[in-house]
C-alpha positions in Angstrom: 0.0 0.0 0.0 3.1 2.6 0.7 4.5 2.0 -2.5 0.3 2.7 -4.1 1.2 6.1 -2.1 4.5 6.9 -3.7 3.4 6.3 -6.9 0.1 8.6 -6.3 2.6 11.6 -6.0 4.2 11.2 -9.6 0.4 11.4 -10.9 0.1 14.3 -9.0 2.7 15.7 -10.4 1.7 15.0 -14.1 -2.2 16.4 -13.1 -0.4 19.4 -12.2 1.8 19.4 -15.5 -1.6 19.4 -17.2 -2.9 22.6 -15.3 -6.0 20.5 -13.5 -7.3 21.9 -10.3 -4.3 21.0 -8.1 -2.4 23.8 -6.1 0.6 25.0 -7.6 4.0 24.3 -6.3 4.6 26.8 -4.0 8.9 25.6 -3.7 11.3 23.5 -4.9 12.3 21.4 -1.4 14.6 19.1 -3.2 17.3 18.1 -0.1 14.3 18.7 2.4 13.4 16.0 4.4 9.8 16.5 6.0 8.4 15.0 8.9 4.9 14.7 8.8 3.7 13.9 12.3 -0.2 13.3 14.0 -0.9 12.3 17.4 -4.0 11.3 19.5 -6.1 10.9 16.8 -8.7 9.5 18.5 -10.6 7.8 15.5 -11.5 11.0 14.0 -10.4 10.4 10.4 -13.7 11.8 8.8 -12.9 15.2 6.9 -14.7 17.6 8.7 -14.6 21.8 9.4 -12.5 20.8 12.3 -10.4 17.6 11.2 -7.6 17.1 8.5 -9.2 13.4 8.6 -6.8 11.0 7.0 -7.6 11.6 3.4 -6.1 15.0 4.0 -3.0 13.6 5.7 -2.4 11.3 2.6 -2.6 14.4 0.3 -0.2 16.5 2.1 2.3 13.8 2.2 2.2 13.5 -1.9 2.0 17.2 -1.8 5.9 17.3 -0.2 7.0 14.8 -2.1 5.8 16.3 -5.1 8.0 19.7 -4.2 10.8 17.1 -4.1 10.8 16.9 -0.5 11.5 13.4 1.1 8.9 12.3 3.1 8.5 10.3 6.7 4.7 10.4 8.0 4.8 9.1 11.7 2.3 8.4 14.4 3.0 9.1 18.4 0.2 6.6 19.5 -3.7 6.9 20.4 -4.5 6.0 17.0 -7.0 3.3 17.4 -9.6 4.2 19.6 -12.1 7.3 20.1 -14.6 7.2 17.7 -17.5 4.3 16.7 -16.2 4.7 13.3 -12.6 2.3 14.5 -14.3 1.4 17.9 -17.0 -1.2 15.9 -13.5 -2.9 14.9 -11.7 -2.8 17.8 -9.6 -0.3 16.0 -8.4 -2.7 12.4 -10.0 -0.2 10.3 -7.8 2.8 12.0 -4.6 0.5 11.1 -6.3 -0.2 7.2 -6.3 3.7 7.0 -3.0 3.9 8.1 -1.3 1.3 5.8 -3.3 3.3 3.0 -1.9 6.3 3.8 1.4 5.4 3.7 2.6 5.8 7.3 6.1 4.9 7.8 6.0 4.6 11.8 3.6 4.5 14.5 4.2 4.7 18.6 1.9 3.0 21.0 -0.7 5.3 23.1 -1.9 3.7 26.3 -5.4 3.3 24.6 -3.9 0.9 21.5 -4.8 -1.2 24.5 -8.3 -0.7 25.2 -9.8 -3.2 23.2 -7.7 -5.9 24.9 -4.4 -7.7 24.0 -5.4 -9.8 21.1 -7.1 -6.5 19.5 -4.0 -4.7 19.8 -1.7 -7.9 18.1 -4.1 -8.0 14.7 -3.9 -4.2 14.6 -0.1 -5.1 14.6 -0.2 -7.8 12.0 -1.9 -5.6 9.8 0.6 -2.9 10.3 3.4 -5.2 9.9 2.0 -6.5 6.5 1.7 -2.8 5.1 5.7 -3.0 6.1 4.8 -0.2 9.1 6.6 -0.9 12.7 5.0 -0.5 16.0 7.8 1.4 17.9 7.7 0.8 21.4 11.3 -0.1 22.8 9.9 0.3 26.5 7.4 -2.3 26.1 8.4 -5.3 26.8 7.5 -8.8 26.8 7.1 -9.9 30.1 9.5 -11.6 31.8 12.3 -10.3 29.3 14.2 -7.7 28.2 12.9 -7.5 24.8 10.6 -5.0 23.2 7.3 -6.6 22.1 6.8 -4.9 19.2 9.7 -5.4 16.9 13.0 -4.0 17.3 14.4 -1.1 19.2 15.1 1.1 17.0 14.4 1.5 13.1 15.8 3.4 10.5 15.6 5.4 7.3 18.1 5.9 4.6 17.2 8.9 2.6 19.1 10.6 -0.5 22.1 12.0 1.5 20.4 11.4 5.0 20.2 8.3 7.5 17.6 9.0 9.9 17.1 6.9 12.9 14.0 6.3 15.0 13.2 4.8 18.0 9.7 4.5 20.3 8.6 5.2 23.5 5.3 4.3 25.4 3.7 5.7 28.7 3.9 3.3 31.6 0.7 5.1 32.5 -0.8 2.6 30.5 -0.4 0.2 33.1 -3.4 1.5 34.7 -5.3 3.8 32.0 -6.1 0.5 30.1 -7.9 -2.1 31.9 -4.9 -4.4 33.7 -5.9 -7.8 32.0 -4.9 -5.6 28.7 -1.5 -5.1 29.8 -0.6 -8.8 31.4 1.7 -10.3 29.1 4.3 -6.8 29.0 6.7 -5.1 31.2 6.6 -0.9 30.6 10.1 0.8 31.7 9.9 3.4 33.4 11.8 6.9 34.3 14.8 6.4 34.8 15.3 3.0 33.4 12.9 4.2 30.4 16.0 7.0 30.1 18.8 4.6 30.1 17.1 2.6 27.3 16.0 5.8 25.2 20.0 7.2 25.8 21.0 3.4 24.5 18.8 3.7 21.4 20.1 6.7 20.7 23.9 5.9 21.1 23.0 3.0 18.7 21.4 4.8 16.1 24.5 7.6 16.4 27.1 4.9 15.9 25.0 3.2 13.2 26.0 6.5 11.1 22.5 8.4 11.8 22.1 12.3 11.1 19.0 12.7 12.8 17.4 10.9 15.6 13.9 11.0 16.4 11.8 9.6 19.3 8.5 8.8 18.9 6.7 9.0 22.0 3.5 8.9 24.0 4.8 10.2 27.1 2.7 14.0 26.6 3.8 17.0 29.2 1.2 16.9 31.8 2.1 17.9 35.5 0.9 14.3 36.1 2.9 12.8 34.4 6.5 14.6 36.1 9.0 12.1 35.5 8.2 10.4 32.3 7.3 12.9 30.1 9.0 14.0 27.0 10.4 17.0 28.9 12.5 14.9 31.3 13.1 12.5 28.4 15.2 15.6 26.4 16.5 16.7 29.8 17.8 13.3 30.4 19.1 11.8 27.5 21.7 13.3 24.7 21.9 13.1 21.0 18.1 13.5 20.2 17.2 15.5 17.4 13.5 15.7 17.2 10.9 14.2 20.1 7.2 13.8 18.5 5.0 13.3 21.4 1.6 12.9 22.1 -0.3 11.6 25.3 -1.3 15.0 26.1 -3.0 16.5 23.6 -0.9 19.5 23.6 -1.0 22.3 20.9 3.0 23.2 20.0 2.8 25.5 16.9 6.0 25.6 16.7 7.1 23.4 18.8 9.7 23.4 22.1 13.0 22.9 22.7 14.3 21.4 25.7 18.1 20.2 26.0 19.3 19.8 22.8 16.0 18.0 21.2 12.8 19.6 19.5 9.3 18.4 21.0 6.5 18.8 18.8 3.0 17.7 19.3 -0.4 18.5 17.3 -2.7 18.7 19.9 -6.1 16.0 19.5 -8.7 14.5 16.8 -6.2 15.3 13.3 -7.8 19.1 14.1 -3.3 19.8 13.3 -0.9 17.8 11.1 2.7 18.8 12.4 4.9 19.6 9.6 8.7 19.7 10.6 10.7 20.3 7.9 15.0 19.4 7.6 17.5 21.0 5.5 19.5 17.4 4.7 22.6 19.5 4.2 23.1 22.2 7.2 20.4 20.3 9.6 18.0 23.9 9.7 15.3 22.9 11.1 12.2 24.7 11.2 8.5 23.4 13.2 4.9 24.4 12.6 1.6 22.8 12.1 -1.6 23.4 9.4 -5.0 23.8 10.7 -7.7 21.7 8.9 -8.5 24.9 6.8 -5.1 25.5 6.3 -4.8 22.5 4.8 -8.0 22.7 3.1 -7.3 26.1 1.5 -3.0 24.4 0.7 -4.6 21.0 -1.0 -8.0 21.9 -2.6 -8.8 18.1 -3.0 -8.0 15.6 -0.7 -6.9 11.5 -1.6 -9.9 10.2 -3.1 -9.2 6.5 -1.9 -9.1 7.4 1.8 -12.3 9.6 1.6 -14.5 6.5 -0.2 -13.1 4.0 2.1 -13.7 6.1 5.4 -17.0 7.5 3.5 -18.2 3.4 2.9 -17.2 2.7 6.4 -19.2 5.5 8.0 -22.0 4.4 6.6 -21.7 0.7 8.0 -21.8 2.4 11.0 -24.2 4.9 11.2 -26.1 2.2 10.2 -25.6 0.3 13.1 -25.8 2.6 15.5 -28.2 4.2 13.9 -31.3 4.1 17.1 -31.9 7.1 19.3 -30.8 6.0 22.6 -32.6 8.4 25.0 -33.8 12.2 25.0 -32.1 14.5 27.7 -33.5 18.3 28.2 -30.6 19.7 29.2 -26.9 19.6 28.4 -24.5 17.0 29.7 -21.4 18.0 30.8 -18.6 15.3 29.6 -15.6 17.6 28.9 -12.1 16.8 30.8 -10.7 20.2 32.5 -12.9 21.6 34.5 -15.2 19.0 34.4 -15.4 15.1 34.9 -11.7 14.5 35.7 -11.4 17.2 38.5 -15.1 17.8 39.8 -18.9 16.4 40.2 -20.9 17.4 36.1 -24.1 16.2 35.6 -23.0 13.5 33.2 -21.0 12.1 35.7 -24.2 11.9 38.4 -26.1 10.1 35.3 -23.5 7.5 34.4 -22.8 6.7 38.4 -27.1 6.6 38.9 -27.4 4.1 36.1 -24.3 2.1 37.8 -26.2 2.1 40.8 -29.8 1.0 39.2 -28.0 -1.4 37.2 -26.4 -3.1 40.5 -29.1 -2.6 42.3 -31.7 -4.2 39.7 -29.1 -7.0 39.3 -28.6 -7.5 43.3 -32.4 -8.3 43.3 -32.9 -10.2 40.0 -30.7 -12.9 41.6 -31.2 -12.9 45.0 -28.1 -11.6 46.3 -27.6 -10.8 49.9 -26.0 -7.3 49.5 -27.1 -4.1 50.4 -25.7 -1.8 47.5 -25.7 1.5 48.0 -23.2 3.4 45.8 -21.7 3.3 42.7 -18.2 4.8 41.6 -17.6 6.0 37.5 -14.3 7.0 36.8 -14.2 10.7 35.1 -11.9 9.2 32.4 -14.2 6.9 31.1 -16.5 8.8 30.2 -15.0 10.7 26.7 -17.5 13.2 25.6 -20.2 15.9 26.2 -24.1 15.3 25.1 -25.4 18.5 24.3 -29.8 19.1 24.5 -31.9 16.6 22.2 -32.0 13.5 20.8 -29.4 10.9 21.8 -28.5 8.2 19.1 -26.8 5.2 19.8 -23.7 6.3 18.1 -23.4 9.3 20.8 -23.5 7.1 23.5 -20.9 4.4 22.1 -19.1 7.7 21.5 -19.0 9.0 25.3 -19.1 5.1 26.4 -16.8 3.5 24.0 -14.9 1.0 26.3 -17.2 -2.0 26.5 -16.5 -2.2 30.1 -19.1 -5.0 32.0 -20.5 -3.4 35.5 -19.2 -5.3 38.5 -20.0 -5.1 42.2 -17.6 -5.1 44.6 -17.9 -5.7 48.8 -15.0 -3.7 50.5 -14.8 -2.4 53.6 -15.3 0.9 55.0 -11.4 1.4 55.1 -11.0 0.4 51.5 -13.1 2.9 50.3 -11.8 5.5 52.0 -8.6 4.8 50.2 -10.3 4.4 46.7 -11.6 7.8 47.4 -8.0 9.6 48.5 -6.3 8.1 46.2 -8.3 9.0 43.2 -8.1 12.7 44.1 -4.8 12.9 44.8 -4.1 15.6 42.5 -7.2 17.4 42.6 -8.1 20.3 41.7 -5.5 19.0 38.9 -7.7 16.7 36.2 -7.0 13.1 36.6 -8.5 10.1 34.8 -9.5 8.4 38.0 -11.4 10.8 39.5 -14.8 9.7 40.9 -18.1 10.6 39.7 -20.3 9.4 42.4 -24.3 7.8 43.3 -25.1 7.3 46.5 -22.3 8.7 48.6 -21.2 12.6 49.4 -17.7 13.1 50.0 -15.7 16.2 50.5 -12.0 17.0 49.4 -10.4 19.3 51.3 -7.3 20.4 48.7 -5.5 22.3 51.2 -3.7 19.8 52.3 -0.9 18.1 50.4 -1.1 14.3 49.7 1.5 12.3 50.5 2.4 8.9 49.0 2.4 5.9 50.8 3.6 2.4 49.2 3.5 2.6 45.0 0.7 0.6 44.0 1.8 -3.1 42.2 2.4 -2.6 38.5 0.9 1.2 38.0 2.3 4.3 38.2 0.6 5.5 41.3 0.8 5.5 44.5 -1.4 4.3 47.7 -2.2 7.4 50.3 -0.2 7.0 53.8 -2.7 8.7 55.6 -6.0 7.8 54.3 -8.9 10.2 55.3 -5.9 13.4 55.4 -8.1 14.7 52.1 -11.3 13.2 52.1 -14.3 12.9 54.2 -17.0 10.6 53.5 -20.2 12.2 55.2 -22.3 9.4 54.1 -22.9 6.3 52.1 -26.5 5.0 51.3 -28.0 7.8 53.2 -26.1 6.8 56.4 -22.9 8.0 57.9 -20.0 6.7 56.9 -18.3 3.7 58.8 -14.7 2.9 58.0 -15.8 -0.4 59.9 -18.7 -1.6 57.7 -18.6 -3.6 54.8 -20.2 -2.2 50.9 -20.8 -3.4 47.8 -19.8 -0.5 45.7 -20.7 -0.9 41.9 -18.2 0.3 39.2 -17.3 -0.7 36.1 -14.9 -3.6 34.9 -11.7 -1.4 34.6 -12.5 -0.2 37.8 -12.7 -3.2 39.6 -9.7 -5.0 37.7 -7.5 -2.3 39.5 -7.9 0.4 36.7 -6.7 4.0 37.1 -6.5 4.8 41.2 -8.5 1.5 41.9 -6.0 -1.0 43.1 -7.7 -1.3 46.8 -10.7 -2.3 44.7 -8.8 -5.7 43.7 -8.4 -6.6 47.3 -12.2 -6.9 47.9 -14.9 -9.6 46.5 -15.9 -8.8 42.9 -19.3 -10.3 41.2 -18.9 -9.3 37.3 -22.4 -8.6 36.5 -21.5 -9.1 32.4 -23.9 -6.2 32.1 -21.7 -3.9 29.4 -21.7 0.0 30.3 -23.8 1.2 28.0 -26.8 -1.2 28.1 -26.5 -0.1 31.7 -27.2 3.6 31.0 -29.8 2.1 28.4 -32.4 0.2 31.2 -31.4 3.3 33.6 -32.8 6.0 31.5 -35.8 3.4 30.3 -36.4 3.4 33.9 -37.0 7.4 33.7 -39.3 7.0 30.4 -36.6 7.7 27.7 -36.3 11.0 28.7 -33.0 12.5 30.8 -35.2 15.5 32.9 -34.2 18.9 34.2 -33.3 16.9 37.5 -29.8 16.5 36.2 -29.7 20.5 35.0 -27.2 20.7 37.8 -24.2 18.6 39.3 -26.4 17.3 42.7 -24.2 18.2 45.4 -22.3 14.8 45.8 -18.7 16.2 45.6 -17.7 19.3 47.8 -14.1 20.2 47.2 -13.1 22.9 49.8 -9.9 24.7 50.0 -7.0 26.5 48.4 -4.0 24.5 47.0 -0.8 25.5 48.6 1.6 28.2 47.2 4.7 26.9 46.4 7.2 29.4 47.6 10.9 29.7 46.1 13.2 30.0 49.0 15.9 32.6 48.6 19.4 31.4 47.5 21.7 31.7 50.4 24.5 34.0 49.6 28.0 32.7 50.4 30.3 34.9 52.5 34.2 34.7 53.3 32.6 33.2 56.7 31.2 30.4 55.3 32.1 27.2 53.2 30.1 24.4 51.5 29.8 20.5 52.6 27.9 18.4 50.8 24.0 17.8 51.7 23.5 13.6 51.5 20.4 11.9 51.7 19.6 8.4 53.5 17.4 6.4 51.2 14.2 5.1 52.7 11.8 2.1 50.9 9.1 4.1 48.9 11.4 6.6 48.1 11.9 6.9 44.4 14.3 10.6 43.3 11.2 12.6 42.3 9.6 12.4 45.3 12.8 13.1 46.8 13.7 16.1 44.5 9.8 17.2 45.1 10.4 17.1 49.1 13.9 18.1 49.9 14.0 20.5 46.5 10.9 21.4 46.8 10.8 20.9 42.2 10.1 17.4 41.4 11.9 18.0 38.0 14.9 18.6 39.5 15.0 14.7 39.8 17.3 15.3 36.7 20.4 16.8 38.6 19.9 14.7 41.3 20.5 11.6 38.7 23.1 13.1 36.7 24.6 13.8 40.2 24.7 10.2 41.6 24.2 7.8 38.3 28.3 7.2 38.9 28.4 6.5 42.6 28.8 3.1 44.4 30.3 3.7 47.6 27.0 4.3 49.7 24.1 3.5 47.5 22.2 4.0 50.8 23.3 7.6 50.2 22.7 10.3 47.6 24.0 13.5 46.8 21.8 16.1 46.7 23.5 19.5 46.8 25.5 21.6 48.9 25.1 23.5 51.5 26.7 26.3 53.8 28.0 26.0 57.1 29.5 28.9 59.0 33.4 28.5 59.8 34.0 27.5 63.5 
């Protein structure tokens, strides 16, 4: 299919030769090497007012190579899920537009693995028959220290140009796809995620590479501090170009850090990041094109791509094609402010039809439980509903996961620690974050959380003072007892540990097999179809009280003939890892870095680290 692609730009050529409706060349780039990069595209590969779609990505790649610019069009992960248009096949059809468009590379985003394991190896085998790799050094197979997805590194040898590439995943992943998705791999991790990415890029250096590029899903979020592709450039030498994604961040023209150029495009192909090489100096120059930029640049977009996505859509709108419910006011779905840092009305819907649905299923089969709330992660719900009809395609839009509603009996204690550590970071948006039914809680913000043990496999952390944040007033109308025993109900990704859920594994878990949606489905047939002006507001579930603390910069000592400097070491403690360290003696968690850099070559007290200098007065 690449090599359909390559050919398509010598007819385009020739149609411009013939002075059809084609845009002009607007340079020769002969000894210009493009990169072409999208990320988090989120299955929106329509053309629309908003979104390139991928027919528009195809054209602007033969429109580069027709200026006699050489070409790379790469992918930094979140490719495969988003929309009902690749969600009705568990994301192939994302991987068939791919291969058509001629993609070169693609990284892993941590929702490649939303659709399970064995979704995620036929999206590969597809990609690996169109001759595009899956680069995703850090991802291992379990057990081993190779990556599962082909090799470490790949590379490119252009006219006058070798260009190396290598892939990097977030071990967020671990816990932003359901658990059971992620069994059979091993993500590294900060620092040993560093020392691999510096070895690839050594590698690809001494392998005679010009320019290196990482591809990465690693984004730039505060919550992410320590893996993201900020401390990835301030870590490791002899990258050229970062393309990242994970955080749907907007870099027009991109940002550099170290010595390395991050780019990203933002979300839903609504940019196409164009960074473009001069093969012979190395100039390099970053921007992106809007989706009327490159409307008003191309004219006509790749006729293949818009009949196949065009034949598709319409398998699908067929499909989904029922209204699902009427709602009378709008539904609040968005991520910051809204369902990932604070109660929305769409989030007191999805946890009510949890709780009917538990409830309803409770009685049906004569279980002894008494269930009386119902958790709904903020992050799994992915859109808003605005006033009107609903259609089925909407609510497999906001719902896409599939996820089967499960009840699970904790105790008191248990749930107390669900609830701290899934706001650990409010007022900051976090995927975990807990739209509630049945419970009221309050978050007091003022006061800092404070890690306790690092929860197994995941990337967060268990409370060491559970209740410090949160108050639980009451649960099932009743005050809250950190000695009683509940059956919350929450869905499958939830209860397999998902997100900030971990305490949720150590409880008794009845899988339901009642999928998400069909749950929403009886609840609103339960109110008559019709979503009322009852949910016009957020209920008053979620109080979140409180002012963040400041962080106040310290003024640098000044050092006087009176004083000297002795170095400031550090006894390391279990759950210590150097970015809490850097966060609590530092008070930066970035400078992590230095700390690092500082200590990476010591081995006569690993007990005890470096971390700085300080003054003492002569005696």
């Amino acid at each position: 299919m690449k090599h359909a692609r390559k050919a398509l730009s010598w007819v385009m050529v020739l149609t411009m030769a013939l002075g059809m409706s084609i845009p002009a060349l607007a340079e020769d780039m002969s000894g210009k090497l493009v990169v072409l990069h999208t990320n988090d595209m989120h299955g929106y590969y329509e053309t629309t007012d908003t979104s390139i779609g991928i027919a528009g990505i195809a054209s602007l790649k033969d429109y580069y190579e027709a200026q006699g610019a050489e070409v790379l069009l790469i992918d930094a992960g979140d490719f495969s899920q988003g929309t009902t248009l690749v969600n009705h096949t568990k994301g192939l059809s994302a991987a068939e537009y791919l291969a058509t468009a001629g993609y070169d590379a693609v990284a892993l985003g941590n929702h490649e693995f939303d659709f399970g394991f064995d979704a995620l190896k036929d999206i590969n085998a597809l990609l690996e028959a169109a001759g595009i790799p899956i680069v995703a050094s850090n991802v291992l197979k379990k057990g081993t220290s190779s990556p599962y997805f082909g090799n470490n590194t790949v590379t490119f040898e252009l006219d006058g140009m070798k260009v190396g590439l290598f892939g990097l995943d977030t071990a967020e992943a671990q816990t932003k796809a359901a658990p059971s998705s992620v069994k059979d791999v091993t993500f590294l991790d900060g620092e040993e995620m560093f020392a691999l990415a510096q070895k690839n890029a050594d590698a690809l250096k001494e392998d005679g590479c010009d320019y290196v590029i990482a591809v990465t899903h690693l984004g730039v979020d505060d919550e992410s501090i320590g893996r993201r592709s900020y401390d990835l450039a301030n870590a490791v030498t002899g990258i050229d170009l970062i393309v990242d994604g994970h955080s749907h961040t907007v870099m027009k023209g991109g940002e550099t850090v170290g010595d390395a150029l991050i780019v990203s495009t933002g979300s839903y192909l609504e940019n196409v990041g164009v960074v473009t090489i001069d093969k012979a100096t190395g100039e390099t120059s970053a921007t992106l094109l809007s989706a009327a930029e490159c409307k008003a640049l191309l004219g006509t977009y790749d006729q293949e791509l818009t009949d196949m996505v065009a034949a598709d859509k319409e398998v699908v709108d067929a499909y989904y094609a029922g209204i699902f419910a009427k709602t009378e006011v709008d539904l609040n779905g968005e991520k910051d402010p809204g369902v990932r840092n604070m109660e929305t009305n769409l989030g007191d819907f999805t946890a009510d039809a949890y709780l009917y649905a538990g409830k309803q299923y409770a009685a049906e089969n004569g279980l002894d439980l008494s269930v009386d709330v119902a958790l709904s992660n903020g992050g799994g719900i992915r859109a808003s509903i605005p006033a009107g009809d609903i259609s089925m395609n909407t609510l497999y839009t906001v719902f896409p996961y599939g996820n089967t509603v499960a009840l699970v009996t904790i105790t008191g204690e248990q749930l107390l620690e669900v609830m701290e550590a899934s706001t650990f970071c409010t007022p900051a948006a976090l995927g975990g974050f807990p739209q509630v039914a049945g419970m009221e809680f309050t978050v007091d913000i003022s006061v800092p959380y404070e890690n306790g043990a690092q929860y197994p496999d995941s990337t967060y952390y268990a409370p060491a003072a559970p209740g410090s944040r949160v108050t639980i007033e009451s649960v099932g109308g009743k005050a809250f007892d950190p000695e009683a025993t509940y059956t919350v109900v929450v869905n499958s990704f939830q209860a397999e540990g998902g997100d900030t859920y971990y305490a949720l594994t150590q409880g008794t878990v009845i899988d339901t097999g009642i999928i998400d949606a069909e749950a929403l489905i009886s609840y609103v047939d339960s109110l008559g179809g019709v979503i009322g002006k009852e949910y016009a507001e957020p209920q008053g579930r979620i109080e979140i009280v409180g002012e963040a603390p400041a962080v106040v910069e310290e003024p640098a000592e000044e050092a006087t003939p009176e004083t000297e400097q002795e170095a400031l070491l550090y006894t390391v403690v279990s759950g210590d890892y150097l970015w809490k360290i850097a966060k609590n003696l530092l008070g930066d968690g970035t400078k992590w870095v230095k700390i690092y850099e500082d200590n990476k070559d010591q081995i006569a007290d690993p007990d005890r680290i470096y971390i700085g200098q300080k003054l003492v007065v002569n005696r």
